[in-house]
N, C-alpha and C positions, 0 to 999 in steps of 0.2 A: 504494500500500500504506500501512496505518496504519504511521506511524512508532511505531519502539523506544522503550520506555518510556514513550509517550503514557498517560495518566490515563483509564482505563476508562470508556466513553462511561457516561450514567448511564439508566436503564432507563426510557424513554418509549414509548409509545403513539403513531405518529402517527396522527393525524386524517384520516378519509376523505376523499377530494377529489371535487370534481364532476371526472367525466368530461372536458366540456369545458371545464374553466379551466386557463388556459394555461398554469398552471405543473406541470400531470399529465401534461403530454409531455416534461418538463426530465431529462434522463438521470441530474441530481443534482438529489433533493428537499431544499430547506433545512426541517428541524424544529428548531423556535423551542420552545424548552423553559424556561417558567416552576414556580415553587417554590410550591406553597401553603405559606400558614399554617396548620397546624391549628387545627382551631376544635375545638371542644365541641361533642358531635355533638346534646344537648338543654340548654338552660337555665330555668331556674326561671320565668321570664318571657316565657315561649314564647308569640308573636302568635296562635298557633291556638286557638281558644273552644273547645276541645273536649280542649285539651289545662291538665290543670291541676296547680299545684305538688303538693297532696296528694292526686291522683285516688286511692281506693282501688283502680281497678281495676288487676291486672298487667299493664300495657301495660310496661315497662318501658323508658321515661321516668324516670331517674331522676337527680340530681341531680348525681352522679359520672361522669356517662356518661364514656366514652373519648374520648381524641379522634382524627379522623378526617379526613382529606380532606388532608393530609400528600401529599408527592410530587411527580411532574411532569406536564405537561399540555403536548401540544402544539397552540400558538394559530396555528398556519398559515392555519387557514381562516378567520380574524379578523384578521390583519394586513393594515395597509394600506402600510406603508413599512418598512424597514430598513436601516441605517445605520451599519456597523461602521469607527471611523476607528480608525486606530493610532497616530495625532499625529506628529510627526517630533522626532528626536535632537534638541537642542542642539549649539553647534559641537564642546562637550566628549565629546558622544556619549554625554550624560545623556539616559536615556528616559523620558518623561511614559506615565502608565496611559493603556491601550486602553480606549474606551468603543465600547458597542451603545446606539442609541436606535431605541426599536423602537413605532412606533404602531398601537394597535389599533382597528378597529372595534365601538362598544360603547353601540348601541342599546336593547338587553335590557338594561341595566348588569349586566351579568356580569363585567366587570369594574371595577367600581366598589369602589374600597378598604375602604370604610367603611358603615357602618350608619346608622340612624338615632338612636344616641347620639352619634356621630362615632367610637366605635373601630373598628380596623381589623378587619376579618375575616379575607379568605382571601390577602389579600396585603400584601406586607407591606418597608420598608427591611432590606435583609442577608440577603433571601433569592436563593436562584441563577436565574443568567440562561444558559443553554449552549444555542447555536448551533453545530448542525450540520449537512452537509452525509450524505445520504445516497443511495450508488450505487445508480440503480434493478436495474442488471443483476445485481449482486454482493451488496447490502446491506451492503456495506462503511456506517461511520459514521467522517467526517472533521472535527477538528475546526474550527471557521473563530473561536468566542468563548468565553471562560468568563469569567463575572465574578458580581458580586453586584448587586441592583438599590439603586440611590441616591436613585431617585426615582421618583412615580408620580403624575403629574401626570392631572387630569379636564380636559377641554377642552367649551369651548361649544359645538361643533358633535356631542355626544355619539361622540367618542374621548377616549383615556386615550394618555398618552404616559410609557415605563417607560425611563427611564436606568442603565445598570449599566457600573460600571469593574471592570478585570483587579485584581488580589493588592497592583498596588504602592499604589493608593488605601489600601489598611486599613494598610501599612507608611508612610505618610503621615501618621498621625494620631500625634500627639506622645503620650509616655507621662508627661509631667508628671513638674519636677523633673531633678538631675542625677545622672547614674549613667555609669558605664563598660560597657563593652560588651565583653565575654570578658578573656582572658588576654597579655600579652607576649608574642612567637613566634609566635602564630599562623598559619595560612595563610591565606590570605580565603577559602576556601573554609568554617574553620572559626569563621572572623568572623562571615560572612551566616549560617552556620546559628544563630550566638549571638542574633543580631541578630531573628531570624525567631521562635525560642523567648521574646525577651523581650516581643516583640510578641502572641503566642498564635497566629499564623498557620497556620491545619490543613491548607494544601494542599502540593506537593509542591515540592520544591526541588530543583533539577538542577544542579551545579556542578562545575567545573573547580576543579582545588585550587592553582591560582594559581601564581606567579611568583617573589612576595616574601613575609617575616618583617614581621607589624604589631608596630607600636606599639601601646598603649593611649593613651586620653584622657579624658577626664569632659567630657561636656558637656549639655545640655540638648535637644540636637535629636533629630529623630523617628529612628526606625530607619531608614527609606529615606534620609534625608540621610547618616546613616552610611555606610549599605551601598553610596551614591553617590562617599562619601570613599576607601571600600575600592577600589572599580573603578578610580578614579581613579589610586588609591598604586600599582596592580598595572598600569596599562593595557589594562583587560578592559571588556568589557559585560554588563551589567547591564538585565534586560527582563521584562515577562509575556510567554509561550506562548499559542498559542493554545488550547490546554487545561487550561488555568486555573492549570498549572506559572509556577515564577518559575527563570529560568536563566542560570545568571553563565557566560561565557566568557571565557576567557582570551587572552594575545597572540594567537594562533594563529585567532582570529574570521576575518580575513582568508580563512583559509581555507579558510570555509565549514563548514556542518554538517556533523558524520561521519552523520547520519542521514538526507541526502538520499536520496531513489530515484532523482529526474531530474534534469537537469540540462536546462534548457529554455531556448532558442535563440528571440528574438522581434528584429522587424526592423520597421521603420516603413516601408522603401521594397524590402527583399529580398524576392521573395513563395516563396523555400525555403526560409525559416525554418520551425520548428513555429508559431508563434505570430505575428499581423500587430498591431501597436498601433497605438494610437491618442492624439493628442492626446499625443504624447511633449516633453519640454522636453529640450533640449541647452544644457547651461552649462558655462563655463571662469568662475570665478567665484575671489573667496581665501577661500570660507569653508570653516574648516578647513583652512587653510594656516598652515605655520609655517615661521618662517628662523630662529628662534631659539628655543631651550626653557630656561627656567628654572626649574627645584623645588625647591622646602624640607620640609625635614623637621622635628618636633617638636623636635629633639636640634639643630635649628641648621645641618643640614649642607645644603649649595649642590650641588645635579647643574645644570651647562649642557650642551647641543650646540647648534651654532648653523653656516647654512651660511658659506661665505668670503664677505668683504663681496663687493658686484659682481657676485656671482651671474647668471647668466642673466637668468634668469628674471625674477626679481624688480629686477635694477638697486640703485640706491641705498634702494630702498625694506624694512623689514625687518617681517616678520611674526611677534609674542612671544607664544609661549603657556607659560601659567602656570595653577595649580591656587588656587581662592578662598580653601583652608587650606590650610595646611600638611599634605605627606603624613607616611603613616603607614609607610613603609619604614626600615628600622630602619639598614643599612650604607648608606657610600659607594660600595659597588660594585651596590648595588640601585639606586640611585638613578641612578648614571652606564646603566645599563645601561637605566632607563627614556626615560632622555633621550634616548637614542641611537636607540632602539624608537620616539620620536614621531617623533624628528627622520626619520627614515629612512620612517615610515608618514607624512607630514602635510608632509616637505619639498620632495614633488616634484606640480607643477601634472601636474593632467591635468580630462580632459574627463570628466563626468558623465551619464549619464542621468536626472537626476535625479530624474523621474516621468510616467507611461506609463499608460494606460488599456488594458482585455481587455474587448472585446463578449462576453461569453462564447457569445450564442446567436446566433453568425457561421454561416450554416450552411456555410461556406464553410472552415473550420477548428474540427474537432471538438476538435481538442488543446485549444482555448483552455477548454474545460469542466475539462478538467483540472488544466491550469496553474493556474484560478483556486479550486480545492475542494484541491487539495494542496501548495500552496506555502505555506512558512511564514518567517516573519524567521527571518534566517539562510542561507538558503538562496543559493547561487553563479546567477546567470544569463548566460547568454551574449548579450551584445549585438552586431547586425550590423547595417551601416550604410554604404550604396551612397554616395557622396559625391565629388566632382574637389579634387580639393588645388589648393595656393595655386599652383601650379604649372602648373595647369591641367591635369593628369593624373588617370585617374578612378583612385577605388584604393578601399577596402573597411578600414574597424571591424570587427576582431572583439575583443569586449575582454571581460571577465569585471567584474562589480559583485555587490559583499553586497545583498540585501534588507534595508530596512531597515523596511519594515512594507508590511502590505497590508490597506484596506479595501475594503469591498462595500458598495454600494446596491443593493438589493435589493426590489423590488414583485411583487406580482402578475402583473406582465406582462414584465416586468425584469432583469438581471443584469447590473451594470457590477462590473468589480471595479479597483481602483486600486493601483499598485505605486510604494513611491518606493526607490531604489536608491543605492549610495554611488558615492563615484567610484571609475574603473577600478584594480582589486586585481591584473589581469594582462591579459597582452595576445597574439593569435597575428598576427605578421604575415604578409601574404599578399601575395605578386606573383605580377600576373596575364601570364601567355604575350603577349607584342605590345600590354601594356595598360601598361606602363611602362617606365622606361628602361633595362631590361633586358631588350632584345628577344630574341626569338628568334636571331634573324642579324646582332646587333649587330655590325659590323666592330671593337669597341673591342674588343681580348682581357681588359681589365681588368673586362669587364660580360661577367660570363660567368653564364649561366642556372644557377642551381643554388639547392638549397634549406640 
């Protein structure tokens, strides 16, 4: 189902498919939807001999013409590759903008940017790029990109190759000079929306109204470094949607979107999962690990949590995380209570899935079409994971990870989609009947079978 409050698909045409190309058997059609530019539907310098600046006759050619050829256009039966990456967090769980590069085939230059003055015609930098997924059964429209295009590259083998990033690309661009950014008190919810109006940003903003009271500051940096400083001060994320929304989440991220439908269960060696991957990585790594937190505030004031030395896990060795500026939380008791929220999200090791590949067109698991047309960052998944412990006992992962982005490659003939995940947020343990050392008929009465 489309998710709640999704940005209303925007009204395209697709393009008729040959019959036999193999993406008219796909039970989701992807429509690749470009923005023209409007052009001037006649100009005074019109190449046609027959057409002239002061013809007398009323052909109506005339020199105000309207302009025309505005709107969307779906290029599906001219794409040769697609390539939606989501980039991954930083350790601080700063998100970099989502890019579509999407190459076309373009023999007829039909899509050739430019004239033979060299201005642009129908296409153009900062116009829209939206990529969706459409259910042949339903005509359900899912979204998978939205962004603006940044580049439109001509290549020698006559293709064109069209670059576009997500909302936080335009909140990247410095506003020159230094200014402050809203009011004292504020929420970060009421921050980012300051922050997005100073910028002129027209798309839609989804937020959580946060944890902690800002500070103000005068600085010189772009809105997104701000609105990076805000997530930071509150312990929340900060990201593009895949429908073109920008959406702040609060502590409670962890806990997954409230606007999931599924909750999808994938396994690399279980084959009763919904979902089989592929080409999965498994890591126990320290990134994003922390044994000790330290933050500052504008106003001076010190929040620590830090684990006891000796730690397990860690030994003598100690893992400090800390913010580049100082935050923007106004109390001492915001501050401690941020500390304690890292310490507690960032101070205990576990195992990741780090990142996982979907065939989507497995004909051997339909779910995976779905999993990969409706899942969105944020999104809770269930991981499960057949495995013998150090102990030589078999026993079974079932653990829960946030999405942390998902792209797609996508061709003609094609559908790989890629998932990278955070580490595990919760866990269901499972002992198996006569599979561990709580058997069935264990003579120990201290190993007694119960859940």
């Amino acid at each position: 189902m489309t998710r709640t409050g999704d940005v209303a698909p925007p009204t395209v045409t697709p393009h008729p498919l040959d019959p036999g190309a193999p993406i008219a058997g796909w039970p989701y059609r992807p429509l690749l939807a470009l923005e023209y530019l409007p052009q001037a539907a006649y100009t005074w310098d019109d190449t046609d001999p027959d057409l002239v600046w002061d013809q007398a006759e009323s052909l109506g050619y005339v020199w105000d013409a309207p302009f025309i050829g505005s709107g969307f256009t779906d290029v599906v039966c001219d794409f040769m590759a697609l390539d939606i990456d989501p980039g991954e967090p930083d350790d601080l769980y700063l998100f970099p903008a989502c890019s579509a590069t999407l190459t076309l085939d373009n023999p007829d230059g039909r899509y050739t940017p430019w004239s033979a003055d060299g201005r642009l015609t129908y296409w153009a930098p900062g116009r829209r790029m939206h990529v969706l997924a459409k259910h042949i059964a339903t005509g359900e429209l899912l979204w998978l990109f939205s962004g603006r295009v940044a580049s439109w590259t001509t290549n020698p083998d006559d293709t064109v190759t069209v670059i576009a990033y997500d909302g936080l690309s335009w909140l990247a661009q410095s506003l020159g000079g230094t200014w402050t950014d809203g009011t004292a008190g504020q929420s970060p919810q009421a921050r980012i929306t300051a922050n997005l109006a100073a910028a002129g940003y027209p798309d839609p903003l989804v937020a959580d109204l946060g944890d902690v009271t800002l500070d103000t500051v005068a600085t010189d940096t772009s809105p997104l470094e701000r609105i990076e400083r805000v997530a930071l001060s509150d312990g929340g994320l900060f990201y593009g949607d895949n429908d073109g929304s920008l959406d702040y989440r609060n502590r409670l991220w962890r806990a997954g979107r409230s606007d999931q439908p599924t909750l999808w269960a994938v396994s690399d060696n279980r084959c009763t999962a919904q979902v089989i991957v592929w080409n999965p990585t498994m890591a126990t790594d320290d990134e994003r690990l922390a044994t000790d937190v330290r933050l500052t505030n504008l106003g001076g004031l010190t929040a620590t949590a830090a684990l006891p030395a000796g730690t397990v896990w860690a030994g003598d060795a100690r893992y400090r995380l800390s913010h580049p500026d100082p935050d923007l939380w106004q109390t001492q008791p915001q501050g401690d209570t941020l500390a304690t929220y890292l310490l507690t999200q960032q101070g205990t090791p576990s195992m990741a899935l780090d990142e996982f590949d979907v065939y989507v067109q497995d004909p051997g698991q339909p779910a995976a079409w779905d999993m990969a047309a409706r899942s969105r960052r944020g999104d809770r998944i269930q991981v499960l994971h057949d495995f013998t412990d150090s102990a030589g006992v078999p026993a079974t992962l079932d653990l829960r990870a946030i999405v942390l982005g998902i792209g797609h490659t996508i061709t003609p003939e094609s559908w790989v989609s890629h998932f990278r995940l955070s580490r595990t947020v919760d866990y269901v343990p499972l002992i198996m009947w006569d599979a561990s050392p709580y058997t069935w008929d264990d003579p120990n009465p201290a190993n007694v079978w119960r859940y």
